[in-house]
C-alpha positions in Angstrom: -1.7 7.9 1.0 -3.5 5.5 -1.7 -6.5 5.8 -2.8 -8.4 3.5 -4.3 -11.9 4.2 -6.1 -14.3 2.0 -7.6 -17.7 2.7 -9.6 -19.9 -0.5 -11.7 -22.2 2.6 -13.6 -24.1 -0.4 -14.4 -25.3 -1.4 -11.0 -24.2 2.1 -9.3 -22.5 0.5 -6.2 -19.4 2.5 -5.3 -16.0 2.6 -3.5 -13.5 4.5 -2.4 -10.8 2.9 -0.6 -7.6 4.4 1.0 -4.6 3.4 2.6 -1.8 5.2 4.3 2.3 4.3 4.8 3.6 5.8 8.5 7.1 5.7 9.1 10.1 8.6 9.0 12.8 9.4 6.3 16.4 8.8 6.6 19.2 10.8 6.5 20.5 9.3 3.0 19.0 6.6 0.9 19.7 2.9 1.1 18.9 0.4 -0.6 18.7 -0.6 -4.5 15.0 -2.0 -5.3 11.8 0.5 -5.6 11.4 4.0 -6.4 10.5 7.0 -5.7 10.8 7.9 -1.9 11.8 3.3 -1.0 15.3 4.4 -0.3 14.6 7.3 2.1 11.3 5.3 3.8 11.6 3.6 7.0 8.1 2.1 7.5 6.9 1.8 10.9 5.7 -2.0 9.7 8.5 -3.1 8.5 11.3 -4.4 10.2 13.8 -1.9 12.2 16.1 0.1 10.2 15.1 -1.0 7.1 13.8 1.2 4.3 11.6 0.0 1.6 14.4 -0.4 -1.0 16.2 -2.9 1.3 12.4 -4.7 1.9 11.7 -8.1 -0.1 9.0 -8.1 -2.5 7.3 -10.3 -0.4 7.6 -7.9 2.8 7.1 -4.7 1.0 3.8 -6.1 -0.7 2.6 -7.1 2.8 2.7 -3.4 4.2 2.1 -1.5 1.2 -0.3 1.5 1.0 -1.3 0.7 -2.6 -1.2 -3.3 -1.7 -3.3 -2.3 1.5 -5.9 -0.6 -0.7 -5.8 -3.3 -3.5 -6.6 -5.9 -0.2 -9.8 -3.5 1.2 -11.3 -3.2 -2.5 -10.7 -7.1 -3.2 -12.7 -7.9 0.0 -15.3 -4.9 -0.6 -15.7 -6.1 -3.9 -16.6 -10.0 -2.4 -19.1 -8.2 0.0 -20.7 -6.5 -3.0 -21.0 -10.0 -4.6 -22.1 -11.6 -2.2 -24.7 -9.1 -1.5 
């Protein structure tokens, strides 16, 4: 799970934002790019069999807890804006 959270003291509006990776570990690791628990990960988003070490940048980044999070705050933060 990410979380995200996001305070302006000036203007007081507040966020807290969170995202969460499902998927299931493998039985060894595979793959060379990431870090941490990529090689072991199979995300249920991504595509069959792969783990996020084997992932693109580009198709990591797209299913991504943390980039998931970074997304919610980036379109809170235009709502706030806006407001």
């Amino acid at each position: 799970m990410c979380v995200i959270a996001y305070v302006d003291p000036a203007t007081a509006p507040s966020a807290s934002l969170r995202a969460r990776a499902q998927g299931a570990l493998t039985h060894g690791p595979r793959g060379e790019r990431g870090f941490g628990y990529d090689p072991a990960f199979l995300p249920d988003d991504g595509p069959p069999g792969m783990t996020m070490a084997e992932l693109s940048d580009q198709q990591k980044d797209a299913i991504s807890h943390r980039g998931i999070a970074a997304r919610a705050l980036r379109g809170w933060l235009e709502q706030v804006d806006r407001g």
